[in-house]
LUMTIVEX-297057 format. One record per atom (N, C-alpha, C, O): x, y, z. Coordinates in steps of 0.02 Angstrom, whole numbers, padded with zeros to 5 digits, always signed. Each point is the difference from the previous one (the first is absolute). Layout:
residues N
XYZ ...
end
This chain:
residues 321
+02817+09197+02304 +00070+00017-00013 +00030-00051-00049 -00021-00057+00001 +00066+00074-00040 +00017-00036-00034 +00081-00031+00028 +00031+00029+00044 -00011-00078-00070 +00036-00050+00063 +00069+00014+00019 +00031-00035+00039 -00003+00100-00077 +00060+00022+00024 -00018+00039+00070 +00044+00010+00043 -00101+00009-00035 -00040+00027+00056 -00015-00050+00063 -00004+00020+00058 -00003-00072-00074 -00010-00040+00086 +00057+00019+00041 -00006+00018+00059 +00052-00022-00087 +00053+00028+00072 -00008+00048+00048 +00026-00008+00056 -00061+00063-00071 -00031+00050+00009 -00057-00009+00066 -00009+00037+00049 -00028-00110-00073 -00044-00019+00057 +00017-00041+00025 -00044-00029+00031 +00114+00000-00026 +00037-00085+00021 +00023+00042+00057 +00041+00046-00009 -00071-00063+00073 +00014+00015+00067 +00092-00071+00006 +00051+00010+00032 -00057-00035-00051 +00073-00045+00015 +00045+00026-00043 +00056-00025-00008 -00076+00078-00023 +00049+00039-00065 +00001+00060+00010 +00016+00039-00045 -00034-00016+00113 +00006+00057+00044 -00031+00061-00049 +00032+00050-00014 -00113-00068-00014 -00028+00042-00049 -00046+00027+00044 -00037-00040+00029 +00032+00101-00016 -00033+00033+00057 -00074+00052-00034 -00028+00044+00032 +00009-00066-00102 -00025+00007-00039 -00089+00032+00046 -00028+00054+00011 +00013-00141+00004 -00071-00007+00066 -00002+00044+00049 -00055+00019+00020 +00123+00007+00013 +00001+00047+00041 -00009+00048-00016 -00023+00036+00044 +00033-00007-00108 -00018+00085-00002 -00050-00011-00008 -00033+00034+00039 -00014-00079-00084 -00074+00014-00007 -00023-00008+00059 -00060+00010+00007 +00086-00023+00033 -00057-00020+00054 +00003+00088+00037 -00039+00038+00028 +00113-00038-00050 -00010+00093+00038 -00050+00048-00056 -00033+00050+00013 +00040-00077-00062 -00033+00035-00055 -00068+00014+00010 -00025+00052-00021 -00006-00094+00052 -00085-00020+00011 -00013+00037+00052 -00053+00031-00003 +00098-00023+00069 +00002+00025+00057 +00006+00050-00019 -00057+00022+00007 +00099+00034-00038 +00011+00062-00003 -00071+00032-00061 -00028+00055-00003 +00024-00097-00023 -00072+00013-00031 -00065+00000+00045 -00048+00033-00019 +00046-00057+00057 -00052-00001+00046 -00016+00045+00047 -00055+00019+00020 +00140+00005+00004 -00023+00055+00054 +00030+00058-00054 +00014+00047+00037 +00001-00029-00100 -00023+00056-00046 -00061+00022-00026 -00026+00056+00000 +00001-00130-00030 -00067+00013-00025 -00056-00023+00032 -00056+00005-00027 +00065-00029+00084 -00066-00015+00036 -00032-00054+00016 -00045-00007+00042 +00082-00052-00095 -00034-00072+00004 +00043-00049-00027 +00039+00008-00048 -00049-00062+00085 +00048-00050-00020 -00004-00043-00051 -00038-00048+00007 +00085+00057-00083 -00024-00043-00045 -00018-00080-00005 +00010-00029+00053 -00028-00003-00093 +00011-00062-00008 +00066-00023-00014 +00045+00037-00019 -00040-00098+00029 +00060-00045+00015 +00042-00005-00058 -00027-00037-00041 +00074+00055+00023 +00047-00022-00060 +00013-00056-00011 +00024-00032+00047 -00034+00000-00107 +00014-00088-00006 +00059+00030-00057 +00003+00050-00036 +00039-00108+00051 +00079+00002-00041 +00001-00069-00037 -00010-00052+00032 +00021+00050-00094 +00033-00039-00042 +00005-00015-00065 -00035+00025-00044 +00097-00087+00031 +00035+00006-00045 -00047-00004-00061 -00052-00034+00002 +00075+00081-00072 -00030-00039-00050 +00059-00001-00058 +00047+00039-00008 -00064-00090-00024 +00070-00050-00045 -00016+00057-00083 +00039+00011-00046 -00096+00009+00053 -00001+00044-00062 +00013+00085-00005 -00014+00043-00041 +00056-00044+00123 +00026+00069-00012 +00068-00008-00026 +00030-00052-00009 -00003+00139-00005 +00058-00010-00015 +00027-00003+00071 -00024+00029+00048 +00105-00088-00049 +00026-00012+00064 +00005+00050+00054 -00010-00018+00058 +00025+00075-00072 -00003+00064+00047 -00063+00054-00006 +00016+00054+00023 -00081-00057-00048 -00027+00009-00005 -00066-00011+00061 -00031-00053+00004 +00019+00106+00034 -00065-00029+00051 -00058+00058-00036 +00014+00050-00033 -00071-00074+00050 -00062+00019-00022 -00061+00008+00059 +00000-00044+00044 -00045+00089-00039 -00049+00032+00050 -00048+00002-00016 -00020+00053-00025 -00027-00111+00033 -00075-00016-00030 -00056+00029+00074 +00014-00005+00060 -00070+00030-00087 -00042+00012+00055 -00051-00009-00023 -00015+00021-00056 -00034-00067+00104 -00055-00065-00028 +00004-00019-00065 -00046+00002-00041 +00111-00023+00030 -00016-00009-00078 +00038+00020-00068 +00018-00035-00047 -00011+00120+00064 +00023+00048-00052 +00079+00032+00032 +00022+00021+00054 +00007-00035-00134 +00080+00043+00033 -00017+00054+00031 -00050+00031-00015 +00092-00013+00064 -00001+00070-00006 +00055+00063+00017 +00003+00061+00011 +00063-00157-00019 +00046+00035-00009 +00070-00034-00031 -00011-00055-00026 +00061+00071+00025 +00042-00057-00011 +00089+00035-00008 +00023+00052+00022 +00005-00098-00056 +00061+00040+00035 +00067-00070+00006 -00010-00058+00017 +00083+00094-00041 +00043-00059+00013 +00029+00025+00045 -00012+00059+00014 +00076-00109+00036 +00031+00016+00057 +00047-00060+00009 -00020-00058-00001 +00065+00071+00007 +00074-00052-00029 +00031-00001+00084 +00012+00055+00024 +00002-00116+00019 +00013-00005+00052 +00092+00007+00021 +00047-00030-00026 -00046+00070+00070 +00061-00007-00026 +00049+00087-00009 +00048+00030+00025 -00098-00021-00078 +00031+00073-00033 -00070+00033+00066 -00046-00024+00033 +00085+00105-00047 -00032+00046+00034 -00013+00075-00063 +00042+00018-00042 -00106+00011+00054 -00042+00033-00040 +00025+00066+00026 -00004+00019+00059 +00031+00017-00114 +00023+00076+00023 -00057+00067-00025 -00003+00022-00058 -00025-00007+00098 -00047+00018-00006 +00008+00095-00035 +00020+00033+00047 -00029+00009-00104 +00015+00076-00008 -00045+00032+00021 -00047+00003-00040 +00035+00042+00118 -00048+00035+00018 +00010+00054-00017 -00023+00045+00036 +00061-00026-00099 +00000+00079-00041 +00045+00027-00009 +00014+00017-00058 +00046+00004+00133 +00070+00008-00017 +00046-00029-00009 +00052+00033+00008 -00045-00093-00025 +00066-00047-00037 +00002+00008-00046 -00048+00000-00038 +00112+00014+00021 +00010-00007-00092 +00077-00017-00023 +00032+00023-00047 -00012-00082+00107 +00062-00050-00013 -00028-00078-00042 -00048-00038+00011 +00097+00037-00054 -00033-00052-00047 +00012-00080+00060 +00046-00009+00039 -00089-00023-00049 +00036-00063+00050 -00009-00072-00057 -00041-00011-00045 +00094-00024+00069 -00007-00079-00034 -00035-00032+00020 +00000-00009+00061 -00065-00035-00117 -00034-00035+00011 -00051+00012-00030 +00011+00045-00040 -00093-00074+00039 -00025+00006-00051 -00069+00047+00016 -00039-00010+00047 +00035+00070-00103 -00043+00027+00036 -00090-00008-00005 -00016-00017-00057 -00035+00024+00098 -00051-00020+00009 -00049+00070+00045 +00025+00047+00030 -00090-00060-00037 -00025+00051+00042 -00043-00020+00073 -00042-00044-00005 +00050+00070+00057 -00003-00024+00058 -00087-00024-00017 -00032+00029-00044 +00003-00084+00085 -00074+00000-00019 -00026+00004+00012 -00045-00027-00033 +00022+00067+00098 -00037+00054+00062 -00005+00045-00026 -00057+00005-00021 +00092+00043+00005 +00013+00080-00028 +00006+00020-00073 -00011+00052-00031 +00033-00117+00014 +00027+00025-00073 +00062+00043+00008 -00008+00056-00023 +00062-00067+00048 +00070+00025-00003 +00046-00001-00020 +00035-00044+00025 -00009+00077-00069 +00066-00047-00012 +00041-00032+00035 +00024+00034+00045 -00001-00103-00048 +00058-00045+00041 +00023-00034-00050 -00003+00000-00061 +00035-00036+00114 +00066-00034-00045 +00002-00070+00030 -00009-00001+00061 +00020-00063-00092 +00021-00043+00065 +00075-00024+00003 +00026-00030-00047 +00005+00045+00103 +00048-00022+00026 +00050-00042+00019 -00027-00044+00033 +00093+00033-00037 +00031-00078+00042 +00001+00040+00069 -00012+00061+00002 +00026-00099+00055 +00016+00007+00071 +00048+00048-00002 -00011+00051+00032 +00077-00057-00073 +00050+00050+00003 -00009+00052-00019 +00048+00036+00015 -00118+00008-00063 +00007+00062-00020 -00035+00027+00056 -00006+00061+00004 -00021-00100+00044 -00048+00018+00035 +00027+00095+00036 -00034+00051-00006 +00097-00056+00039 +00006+00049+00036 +00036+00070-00069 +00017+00059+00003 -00019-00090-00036 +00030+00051-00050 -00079+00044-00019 -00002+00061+00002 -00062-00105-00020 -00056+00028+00002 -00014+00072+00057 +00007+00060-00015 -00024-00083+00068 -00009+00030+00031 +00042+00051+00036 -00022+00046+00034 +00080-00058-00044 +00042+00073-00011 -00030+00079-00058 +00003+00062+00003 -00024-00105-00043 -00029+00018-00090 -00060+00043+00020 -00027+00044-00032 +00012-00070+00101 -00056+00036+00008 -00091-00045-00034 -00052+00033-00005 +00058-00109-00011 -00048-00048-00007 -00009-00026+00056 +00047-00014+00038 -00139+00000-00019 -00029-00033+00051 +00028-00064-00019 -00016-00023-00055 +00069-00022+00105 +00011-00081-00025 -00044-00028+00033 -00005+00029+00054 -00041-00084-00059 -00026-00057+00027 +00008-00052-00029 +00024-00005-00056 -00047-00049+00099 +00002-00082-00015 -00049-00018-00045 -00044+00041-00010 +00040-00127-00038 -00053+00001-00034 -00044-00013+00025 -00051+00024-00026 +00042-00063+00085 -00067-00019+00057 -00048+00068+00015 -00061+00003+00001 +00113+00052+00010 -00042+00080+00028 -00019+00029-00051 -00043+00043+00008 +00071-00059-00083 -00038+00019-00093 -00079-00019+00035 -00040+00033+00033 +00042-00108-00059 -00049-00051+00024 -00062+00038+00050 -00059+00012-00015 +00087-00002+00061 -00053-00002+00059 -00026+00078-00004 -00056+00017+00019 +00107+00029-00048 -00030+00073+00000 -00047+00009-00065 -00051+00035-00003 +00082-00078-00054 -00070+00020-00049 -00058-00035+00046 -00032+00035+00039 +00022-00088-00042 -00064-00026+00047 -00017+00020+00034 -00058-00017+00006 +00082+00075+00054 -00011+00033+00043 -00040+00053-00043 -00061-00002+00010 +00088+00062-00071 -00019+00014-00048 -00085-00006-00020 -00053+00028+00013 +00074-00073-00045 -00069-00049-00037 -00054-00011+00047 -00057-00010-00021 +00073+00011+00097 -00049-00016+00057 -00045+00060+00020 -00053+00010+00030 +00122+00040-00073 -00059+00059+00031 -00029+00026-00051 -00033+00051+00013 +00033-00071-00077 -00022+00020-00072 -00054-00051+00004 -00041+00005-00047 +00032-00042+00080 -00063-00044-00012 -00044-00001+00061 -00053-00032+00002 +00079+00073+00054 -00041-00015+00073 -00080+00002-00034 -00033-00047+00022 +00003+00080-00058 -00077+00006+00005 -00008-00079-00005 -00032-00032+00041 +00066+00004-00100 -00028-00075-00034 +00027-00043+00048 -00010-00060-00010 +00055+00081+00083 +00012-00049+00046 -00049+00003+00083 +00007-00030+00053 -00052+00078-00077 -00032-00015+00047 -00080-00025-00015 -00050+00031-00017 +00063-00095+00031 -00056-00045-00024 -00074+00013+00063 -00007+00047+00039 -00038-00108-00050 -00034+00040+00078 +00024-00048+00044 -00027+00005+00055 +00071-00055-00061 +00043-00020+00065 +00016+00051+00041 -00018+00009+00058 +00058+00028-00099 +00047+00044+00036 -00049+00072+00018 +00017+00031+00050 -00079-00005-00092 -00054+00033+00028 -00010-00012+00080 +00014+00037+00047 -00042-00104-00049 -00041-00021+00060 +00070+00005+00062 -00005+00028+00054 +00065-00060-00079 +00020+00008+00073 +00028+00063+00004 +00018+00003+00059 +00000+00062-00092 -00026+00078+00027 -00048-00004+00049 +00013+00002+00060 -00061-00007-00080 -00081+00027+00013 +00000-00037+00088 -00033+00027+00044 +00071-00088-00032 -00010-00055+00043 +00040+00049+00061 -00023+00023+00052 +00099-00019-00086 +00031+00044+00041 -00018+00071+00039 +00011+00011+00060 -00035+00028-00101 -00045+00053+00013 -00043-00012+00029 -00019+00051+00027 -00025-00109-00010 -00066-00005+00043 +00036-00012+00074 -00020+00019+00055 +00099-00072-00077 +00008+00015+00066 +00049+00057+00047 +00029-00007+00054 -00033+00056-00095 +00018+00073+00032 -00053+00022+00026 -00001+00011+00060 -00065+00000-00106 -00037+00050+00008 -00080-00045-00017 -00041+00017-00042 +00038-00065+00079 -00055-00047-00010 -00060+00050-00029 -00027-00009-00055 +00009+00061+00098 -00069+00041+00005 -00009+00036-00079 -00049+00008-00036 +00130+00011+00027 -00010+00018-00075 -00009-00036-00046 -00036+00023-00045 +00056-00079+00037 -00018-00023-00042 -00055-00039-00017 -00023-00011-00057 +00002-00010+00111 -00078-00022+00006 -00055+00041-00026 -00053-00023-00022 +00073+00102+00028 -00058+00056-00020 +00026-00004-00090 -00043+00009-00043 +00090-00018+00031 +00024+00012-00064 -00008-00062-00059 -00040-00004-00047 +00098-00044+00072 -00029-00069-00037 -00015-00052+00034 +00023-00018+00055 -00072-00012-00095 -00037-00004-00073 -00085+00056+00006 -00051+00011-00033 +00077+00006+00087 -00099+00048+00013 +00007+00045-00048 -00051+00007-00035 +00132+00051+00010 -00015+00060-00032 +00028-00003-00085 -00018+00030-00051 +00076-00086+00067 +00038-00020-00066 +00004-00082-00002 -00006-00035+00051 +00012+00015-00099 -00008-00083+00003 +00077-00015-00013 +00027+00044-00034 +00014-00096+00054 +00060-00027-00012 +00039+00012-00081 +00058+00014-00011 -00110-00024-00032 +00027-00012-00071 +00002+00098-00007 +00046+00020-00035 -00074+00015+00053 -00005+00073-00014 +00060+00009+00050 +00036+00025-00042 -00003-00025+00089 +00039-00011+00035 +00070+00012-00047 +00032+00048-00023 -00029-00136+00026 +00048-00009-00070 +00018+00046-00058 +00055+00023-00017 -00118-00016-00010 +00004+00036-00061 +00056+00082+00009 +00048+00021-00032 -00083+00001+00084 +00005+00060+00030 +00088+00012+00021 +00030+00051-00016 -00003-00103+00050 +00086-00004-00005 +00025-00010-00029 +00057+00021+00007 -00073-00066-00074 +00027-00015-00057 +00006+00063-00055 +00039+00005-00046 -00090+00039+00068 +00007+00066-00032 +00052+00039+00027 +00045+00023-00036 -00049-00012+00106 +00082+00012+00008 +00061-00005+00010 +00044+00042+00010 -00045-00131-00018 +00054-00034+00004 +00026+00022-00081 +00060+00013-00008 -00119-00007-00071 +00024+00018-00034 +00046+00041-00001 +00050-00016-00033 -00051+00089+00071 +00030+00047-00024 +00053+00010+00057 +00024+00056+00008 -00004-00111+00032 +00057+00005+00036 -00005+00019+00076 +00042-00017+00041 -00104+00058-00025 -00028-00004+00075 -00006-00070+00022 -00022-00052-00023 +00064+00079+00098 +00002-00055+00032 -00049+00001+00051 -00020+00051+00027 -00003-00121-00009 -00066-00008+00038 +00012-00021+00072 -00041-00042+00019 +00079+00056+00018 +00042-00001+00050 -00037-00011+00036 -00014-00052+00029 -00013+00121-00028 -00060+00041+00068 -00063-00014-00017 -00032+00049-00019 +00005-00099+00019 -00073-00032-00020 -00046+00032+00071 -00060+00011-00001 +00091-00004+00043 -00030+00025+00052 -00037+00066-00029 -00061-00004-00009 +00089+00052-00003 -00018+00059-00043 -00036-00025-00058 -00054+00022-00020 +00082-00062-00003 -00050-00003-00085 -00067-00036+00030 -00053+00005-00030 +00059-00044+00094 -00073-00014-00016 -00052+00058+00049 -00061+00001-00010 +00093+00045+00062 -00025+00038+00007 -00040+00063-00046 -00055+00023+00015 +00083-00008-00057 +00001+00028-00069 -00073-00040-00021 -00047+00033+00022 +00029-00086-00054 -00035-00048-00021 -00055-00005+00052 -00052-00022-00024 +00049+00036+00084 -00048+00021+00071 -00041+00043-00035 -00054-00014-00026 +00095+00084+00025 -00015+00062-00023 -00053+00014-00049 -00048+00038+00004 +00072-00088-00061 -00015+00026-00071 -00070-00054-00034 -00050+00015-00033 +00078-00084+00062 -00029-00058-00046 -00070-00004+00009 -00030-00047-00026 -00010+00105+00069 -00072-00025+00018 -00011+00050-00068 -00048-00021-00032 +00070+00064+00009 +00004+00058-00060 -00018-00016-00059 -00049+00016-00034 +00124-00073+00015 +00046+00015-00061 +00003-00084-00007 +00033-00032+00041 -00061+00004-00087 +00001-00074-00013 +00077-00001-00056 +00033-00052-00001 -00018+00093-00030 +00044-00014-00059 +00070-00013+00048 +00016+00024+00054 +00023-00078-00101 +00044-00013+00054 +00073+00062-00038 +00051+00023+00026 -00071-00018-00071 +00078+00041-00031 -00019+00078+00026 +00051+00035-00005 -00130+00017+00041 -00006+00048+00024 +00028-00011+00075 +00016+00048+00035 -00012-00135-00009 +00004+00026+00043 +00064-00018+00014 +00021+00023+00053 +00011-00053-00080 +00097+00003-00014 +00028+00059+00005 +00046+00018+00037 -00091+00025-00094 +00026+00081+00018 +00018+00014+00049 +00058+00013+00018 -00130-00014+00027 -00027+00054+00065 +00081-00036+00059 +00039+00024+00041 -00051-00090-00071 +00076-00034+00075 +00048+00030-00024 +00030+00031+00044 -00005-00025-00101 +00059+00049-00035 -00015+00073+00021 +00057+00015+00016 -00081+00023-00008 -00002+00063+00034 +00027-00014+00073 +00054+00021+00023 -00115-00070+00019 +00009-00016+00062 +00079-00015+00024 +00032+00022+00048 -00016-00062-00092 +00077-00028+00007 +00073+00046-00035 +00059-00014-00003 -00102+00080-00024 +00047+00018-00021 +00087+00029+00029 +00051+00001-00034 -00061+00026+00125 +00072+00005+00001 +00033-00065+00002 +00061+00001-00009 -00095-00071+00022 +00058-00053-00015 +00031-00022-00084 +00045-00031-00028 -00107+00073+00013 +00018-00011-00107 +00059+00026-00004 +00053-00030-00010 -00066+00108+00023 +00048+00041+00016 +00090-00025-00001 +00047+00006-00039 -00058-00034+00101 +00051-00011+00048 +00048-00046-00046 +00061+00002-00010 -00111-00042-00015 +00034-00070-00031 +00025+00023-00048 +00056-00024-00008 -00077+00085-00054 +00041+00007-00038 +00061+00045-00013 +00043+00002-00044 -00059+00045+00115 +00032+00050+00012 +00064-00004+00058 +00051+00034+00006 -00078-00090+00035 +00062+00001+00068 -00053+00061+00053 -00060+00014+00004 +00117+00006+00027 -00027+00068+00061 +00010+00056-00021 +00009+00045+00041 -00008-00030-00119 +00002+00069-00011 -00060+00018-00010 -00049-00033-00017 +00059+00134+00036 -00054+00041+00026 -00020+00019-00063 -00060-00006-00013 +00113+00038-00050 -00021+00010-00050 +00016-00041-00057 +00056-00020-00016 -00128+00008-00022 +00007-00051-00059 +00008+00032-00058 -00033+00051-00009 +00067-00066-00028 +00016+00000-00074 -00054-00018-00037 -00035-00034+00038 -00003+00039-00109 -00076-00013-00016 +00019+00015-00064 +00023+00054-00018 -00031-00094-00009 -00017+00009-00083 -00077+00018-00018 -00048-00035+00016 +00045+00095-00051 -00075+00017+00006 -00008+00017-00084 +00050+00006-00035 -00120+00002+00007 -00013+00002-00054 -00005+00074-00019 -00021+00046+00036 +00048-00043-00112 -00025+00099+00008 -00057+00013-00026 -00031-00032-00042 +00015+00097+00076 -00063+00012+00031 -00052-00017-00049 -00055-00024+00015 +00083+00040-00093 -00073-00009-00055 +00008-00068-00013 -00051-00018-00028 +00097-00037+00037 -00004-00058-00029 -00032-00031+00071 -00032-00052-00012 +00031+00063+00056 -00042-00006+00056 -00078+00007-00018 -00033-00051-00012 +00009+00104+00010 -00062+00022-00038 -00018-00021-00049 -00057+00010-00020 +00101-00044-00010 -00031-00051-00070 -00015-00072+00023 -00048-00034-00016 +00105+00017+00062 -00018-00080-00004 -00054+00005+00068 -00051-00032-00012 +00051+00053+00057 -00084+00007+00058 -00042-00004-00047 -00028-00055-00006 +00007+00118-00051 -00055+00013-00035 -00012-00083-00031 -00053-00031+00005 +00099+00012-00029 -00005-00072-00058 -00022-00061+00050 -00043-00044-00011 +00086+00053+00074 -00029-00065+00046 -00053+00027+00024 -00028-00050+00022 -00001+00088-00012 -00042+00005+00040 -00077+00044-00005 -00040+00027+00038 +00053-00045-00147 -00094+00027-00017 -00020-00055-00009 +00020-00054-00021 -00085+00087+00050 -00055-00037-00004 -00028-00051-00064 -00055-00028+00008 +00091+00017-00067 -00005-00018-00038 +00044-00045-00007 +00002-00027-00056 +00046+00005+00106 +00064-00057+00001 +00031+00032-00045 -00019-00034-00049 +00047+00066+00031 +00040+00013-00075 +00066-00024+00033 +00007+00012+00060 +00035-00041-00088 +00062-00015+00028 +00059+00042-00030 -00002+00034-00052 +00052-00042+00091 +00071+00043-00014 +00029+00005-00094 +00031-00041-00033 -00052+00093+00020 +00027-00012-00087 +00082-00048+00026 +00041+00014+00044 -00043-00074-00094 +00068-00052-00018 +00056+00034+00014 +00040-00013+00045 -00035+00068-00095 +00064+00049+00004 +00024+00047+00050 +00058+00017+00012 -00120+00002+00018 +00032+00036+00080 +00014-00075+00045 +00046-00013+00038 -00094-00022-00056 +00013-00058+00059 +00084-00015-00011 +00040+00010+00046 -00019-00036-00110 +00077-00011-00006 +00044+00039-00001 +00059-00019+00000 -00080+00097-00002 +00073+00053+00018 +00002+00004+00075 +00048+00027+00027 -00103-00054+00012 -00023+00002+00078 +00066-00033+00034 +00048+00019+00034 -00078-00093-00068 +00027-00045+00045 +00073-00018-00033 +00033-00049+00018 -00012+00093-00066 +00090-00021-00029 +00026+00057+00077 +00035-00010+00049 -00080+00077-00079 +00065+00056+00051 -00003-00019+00070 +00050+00011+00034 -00094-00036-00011 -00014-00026+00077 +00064-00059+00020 +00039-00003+00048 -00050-00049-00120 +00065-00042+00016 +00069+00009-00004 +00046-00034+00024 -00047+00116-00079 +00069+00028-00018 +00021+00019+00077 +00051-00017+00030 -00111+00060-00006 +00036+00044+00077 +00014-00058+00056 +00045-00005+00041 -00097-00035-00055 +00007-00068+00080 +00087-00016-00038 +00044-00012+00040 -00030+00014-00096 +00060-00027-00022 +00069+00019+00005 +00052-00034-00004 -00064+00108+00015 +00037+00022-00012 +00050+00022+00065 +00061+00009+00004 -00118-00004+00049 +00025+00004+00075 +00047-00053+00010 -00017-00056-00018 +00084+00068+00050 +00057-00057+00000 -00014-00039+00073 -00031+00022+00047 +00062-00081-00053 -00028-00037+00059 +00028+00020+00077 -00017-00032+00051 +00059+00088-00050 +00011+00011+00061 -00026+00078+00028 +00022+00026+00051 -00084+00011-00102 -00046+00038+00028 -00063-00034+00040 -00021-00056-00013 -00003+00094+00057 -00039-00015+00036 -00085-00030-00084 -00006+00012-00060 -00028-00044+00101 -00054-00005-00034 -00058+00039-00004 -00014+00036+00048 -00022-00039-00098 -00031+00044-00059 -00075-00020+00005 -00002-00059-00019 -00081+00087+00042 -00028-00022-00020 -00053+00047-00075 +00021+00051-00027 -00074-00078+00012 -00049+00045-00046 -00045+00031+00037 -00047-00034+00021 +00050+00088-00009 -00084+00035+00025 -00030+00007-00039 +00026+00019-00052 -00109-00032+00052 -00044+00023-00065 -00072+00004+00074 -00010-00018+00058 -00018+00053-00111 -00070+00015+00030 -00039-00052+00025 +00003-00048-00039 -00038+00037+00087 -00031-00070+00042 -00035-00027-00064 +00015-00060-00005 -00054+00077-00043 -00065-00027-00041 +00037-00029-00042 -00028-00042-00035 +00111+00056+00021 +00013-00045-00060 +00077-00028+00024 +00053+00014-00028 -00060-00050+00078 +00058-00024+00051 -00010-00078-00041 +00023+00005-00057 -00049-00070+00069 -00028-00044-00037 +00007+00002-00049 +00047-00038-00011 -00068+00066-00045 +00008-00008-00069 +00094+00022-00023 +00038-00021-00043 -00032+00064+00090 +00084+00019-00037 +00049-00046+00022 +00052-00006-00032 -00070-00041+00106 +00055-00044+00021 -00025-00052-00028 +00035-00050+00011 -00085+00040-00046 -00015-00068-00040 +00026+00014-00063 +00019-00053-00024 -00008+00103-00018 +00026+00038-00048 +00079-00011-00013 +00028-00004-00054 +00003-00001+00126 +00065+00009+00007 +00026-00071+00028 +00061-00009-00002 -00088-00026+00020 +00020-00078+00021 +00053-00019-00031 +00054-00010+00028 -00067+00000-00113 +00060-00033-00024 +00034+00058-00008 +00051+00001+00034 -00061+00053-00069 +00052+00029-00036 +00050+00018+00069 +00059-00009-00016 -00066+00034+00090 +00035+00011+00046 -00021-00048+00059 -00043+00019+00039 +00069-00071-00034 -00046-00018+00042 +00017+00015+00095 -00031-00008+00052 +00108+00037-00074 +00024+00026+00080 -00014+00075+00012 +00037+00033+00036 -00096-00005-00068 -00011+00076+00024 -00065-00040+00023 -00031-00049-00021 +00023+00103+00086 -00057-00010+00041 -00048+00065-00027 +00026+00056-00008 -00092-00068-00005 -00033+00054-00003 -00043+00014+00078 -00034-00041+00031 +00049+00113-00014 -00052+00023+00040 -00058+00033-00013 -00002+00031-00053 -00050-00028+00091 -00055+00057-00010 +00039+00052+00047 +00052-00012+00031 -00096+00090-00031 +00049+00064+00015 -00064-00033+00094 +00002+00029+00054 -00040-00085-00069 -00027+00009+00096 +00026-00066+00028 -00015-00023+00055 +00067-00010-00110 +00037-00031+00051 +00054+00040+00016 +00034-00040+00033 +00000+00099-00034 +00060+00025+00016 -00034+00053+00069 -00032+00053+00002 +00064-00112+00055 -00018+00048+00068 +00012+00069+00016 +00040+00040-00025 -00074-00035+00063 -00011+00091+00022 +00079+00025+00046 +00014+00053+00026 +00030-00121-00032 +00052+00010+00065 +00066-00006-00069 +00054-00029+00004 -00077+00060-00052 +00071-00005-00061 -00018+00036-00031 -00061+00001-00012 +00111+00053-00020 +00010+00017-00054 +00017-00036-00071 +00023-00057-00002 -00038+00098-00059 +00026-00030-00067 +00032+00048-00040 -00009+00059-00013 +00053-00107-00003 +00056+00053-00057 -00028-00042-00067 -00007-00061+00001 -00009+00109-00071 -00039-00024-00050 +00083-00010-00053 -00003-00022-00057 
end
């Protein structure tokens, strides 16, 4: 943080900063399944004064100013009252805001702007960033004590499972694949049952990421959808479907011609874009054989559309295309 920021962590300066992260880590843990590593805090003299920054082992990976004091008016789509002060974009979401004195505060939120404090800016991008990086935060520290926990639920399972059917580092590998894409690893109980099933089979660890993504699919489901019966699905039409299977999936590797690949992944980000933030959420159905290649396809250009295969969408829902 840069040093207009210690106040923020000055417990005698009533900076309650330490406290949200500490809820931050907690609410990450029982979302995504495992408890990160420890946040270390401090000052550096070569930021700008209001300026804090988000290094992980090493590399930014995020950063961001936050002025103590003023409060961040956040535009979740329908405001369109001009407010005083200077404007900025929220750094979780990318939103438009504004930042604030204390006194415009209630005039905001009349306006119809989310107001918060700069400590809750702070702690929600990081919160953010925690879940944009879970794969690269689960080291095999945090592997092994899963695996530890789970032996002591279900000792018998996991003794038949690891290290006799999958080894620790294949383990790893294997959640980090779906910690990539935003599955949460909650229910290890199930994923390593799954891994019972399959691993005397199937040595590849990204076939068998799949097979737990099928297995796990009504909690995929759930997570992106809530408790609704029927899902909404962005689906491909039918011949541009039939082109890109054929391209991923001859026998000759041929890959996606450049130019379908980039009219693919613009309209995919136009539609994830275009849905306003107070419709329900949106995922991609595509055919199981080219599920992998299109959400690796679509990472950056969208990176908040979830792609499904059509056998992760349970037998207990309908889809509206």
């Amino acid at each position: 943080v840069g040093y207009r920021l210690i106040s923020l962590v000055d417990k005698a300066r009533a900076g309650d900063l330490l406290g949200r992260i500490k809820g931050v880590r907690k609410k990450f843990a029982m979302d995504v399944g495992f408890l990160p590593p420890v946040v270390h805090i401090r000052d550096n003299l070569e930021l700008k004064p209001s300026m804090y920054r988000v290094t992980l082992r090493g590399a930014v990976v995020g950063e961001g100013e936050a002025f103590p004091g003023m409060w961040m008016a956040i535009n979740p789509g329908g405001a369109t009252q001009a407010l005083p002060g200077t404007r900025t974009t929220d750094p979780a979401f990318g939103l438009p805001a504004v930042w604030i004195e204390e006194r415009h505060r209630e005039m905001a939120q009349m306006a119809g702007f989310t107001v918060v404090d700069c400590a809750t800016v702070v702690a929600t991008h990081l919160s953010h960033l925690m879940q944009v990086n879970a794969a690269r935060l689960l080291g095999r520290v945090e592997a092994q004590a899963l695996i530890d926990h789970v032996t002591k639920l279900a000792p018998k399972l996991m003794e038949d499972v690891v290290p006799k059917m999958v080894g620790i580092a294949t383990v790893q590998k294997i959640l980090q694949l779906l910690l990539e894409e935003g599955v949460h690893i909650r229910d290890m109980r199930s994923i390593v049952e799954c891994l019972a099933e399959h691993a005397s089979t199937i040595t590849d660890a990204a076939e068998l990421a799949r097979r737990i993504r099928v297995h796990l699919a009504p909690a995929i489901v759930q997570q992106i959808y809530g408790p609704v019966k029927e899902l909404d699905v962005i689906a491909l039409e039918p011949e541009l479907e039939r082109i890109v299977t054929q391209a991923l999936n001859s026998p000759h590797g041929a890959a996606l011609d450049p130019g379908v690949a980039d009219t693919l992944t613009r309209s995919a980000a136009d539609t994830a874009r275009r849905r306003s933030p107070a419709s329900p959420d949106c995922a991609f159905a595509v055919p199981d054989l080219i599920r992998t290649p299109i959400a690796r396809l679509l990472k950056r250009a969208a990176p908040r559309l979830k792609v499904l295969s059509h056998s992760e969408i349970p037998e207990t829902h309908s889809i509206r295309i």
